[in-house]
C-alpha positions as CSV (number, residue, x, y, z in Angstrom):
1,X,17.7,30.0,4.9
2,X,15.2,31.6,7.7
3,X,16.7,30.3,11.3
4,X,14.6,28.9,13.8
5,X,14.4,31.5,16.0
6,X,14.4,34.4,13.0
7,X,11.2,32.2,11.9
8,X,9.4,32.1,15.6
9,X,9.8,35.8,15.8
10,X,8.5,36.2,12.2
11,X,5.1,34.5,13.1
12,X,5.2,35.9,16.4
13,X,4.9,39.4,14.7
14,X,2.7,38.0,12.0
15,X,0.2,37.0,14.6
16,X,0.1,40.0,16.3
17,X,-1.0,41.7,13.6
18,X,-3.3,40.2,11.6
19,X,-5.6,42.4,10.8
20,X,-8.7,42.6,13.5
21,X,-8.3,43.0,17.2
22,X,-9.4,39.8,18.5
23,X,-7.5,37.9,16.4
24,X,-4.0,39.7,17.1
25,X,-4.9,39.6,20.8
26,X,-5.3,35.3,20.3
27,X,-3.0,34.8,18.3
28,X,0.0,37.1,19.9
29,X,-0.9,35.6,23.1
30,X,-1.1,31.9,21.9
31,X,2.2,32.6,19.6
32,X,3.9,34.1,22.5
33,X,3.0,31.3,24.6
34,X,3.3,28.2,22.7
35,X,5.7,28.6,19.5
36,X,8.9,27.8,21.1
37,X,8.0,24.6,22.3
38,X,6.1,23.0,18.6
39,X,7.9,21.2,16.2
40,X,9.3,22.1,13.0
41,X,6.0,20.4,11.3
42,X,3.8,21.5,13.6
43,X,5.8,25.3,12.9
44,X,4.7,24.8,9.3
45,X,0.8,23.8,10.4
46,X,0.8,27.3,11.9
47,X,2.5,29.2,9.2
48,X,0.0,27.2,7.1
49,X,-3.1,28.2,9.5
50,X,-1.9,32.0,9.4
51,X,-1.8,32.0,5.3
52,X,-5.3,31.6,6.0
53,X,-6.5,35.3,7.0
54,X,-7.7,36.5,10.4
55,X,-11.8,36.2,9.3
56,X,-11.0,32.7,8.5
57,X,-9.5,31.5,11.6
58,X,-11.4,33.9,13.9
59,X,-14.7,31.6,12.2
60,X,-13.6,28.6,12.6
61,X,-12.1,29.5,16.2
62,X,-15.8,30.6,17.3
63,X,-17.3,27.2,15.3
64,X,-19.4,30.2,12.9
65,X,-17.7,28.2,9.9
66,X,-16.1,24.5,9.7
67,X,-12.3,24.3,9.3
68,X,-11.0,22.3,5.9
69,X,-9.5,19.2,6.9
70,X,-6.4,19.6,5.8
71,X,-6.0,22.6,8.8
72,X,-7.7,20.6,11.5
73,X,-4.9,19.4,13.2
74,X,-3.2,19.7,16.7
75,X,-1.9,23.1,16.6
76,X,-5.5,24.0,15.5
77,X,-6.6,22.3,18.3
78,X,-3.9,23.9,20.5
79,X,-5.2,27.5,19.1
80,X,-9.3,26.7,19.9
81,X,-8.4,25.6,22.9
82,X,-6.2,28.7,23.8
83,X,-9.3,30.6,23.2
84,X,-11.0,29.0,26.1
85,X,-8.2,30.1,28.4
86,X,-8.6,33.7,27.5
């Protein structure tokens, strides 16, 4: 079984390189930032949100597409708003 902390730096890497610029750069920076401090769940909500593909997220991040509701949670809403900050 993956570890905690073997997981984290997983989906740190994972989010770094996703595929297209702009989406490694936000979601490195906002896996860097905030992944050690989200819970177990809300660990799963991102691996979930990742699975997803880097057009995907990069759409709904810049409202060009609406998120399925089943992704539209708080660490969404923790990633959108990380966007704002950059």
């Amino acid at each position: 079984m993956e570890t905690r902390e073997n997981r984290i730096r997983r989906l740190i890497y994972q989010s770094s390189y996703t595929g297209t610029r702009e989406t490694d750069l936000l979601l490195g920076q906002f896996a860097n930032r905030y992944l050690n401090n989200l819970e177990d769940q809300q660990l799963d909500d991102y691996e979930a949100l990742l699975a997803q593909g880097d057009q995907n997220i990069l759409a709904w991040v810049r409202g060009d597409l609406k998120i399925p509701a089943n992704l539209n949670g708080t660490v969404f809403s923790l990633v959108k708003d990380f966007n704002t900050t950059l």
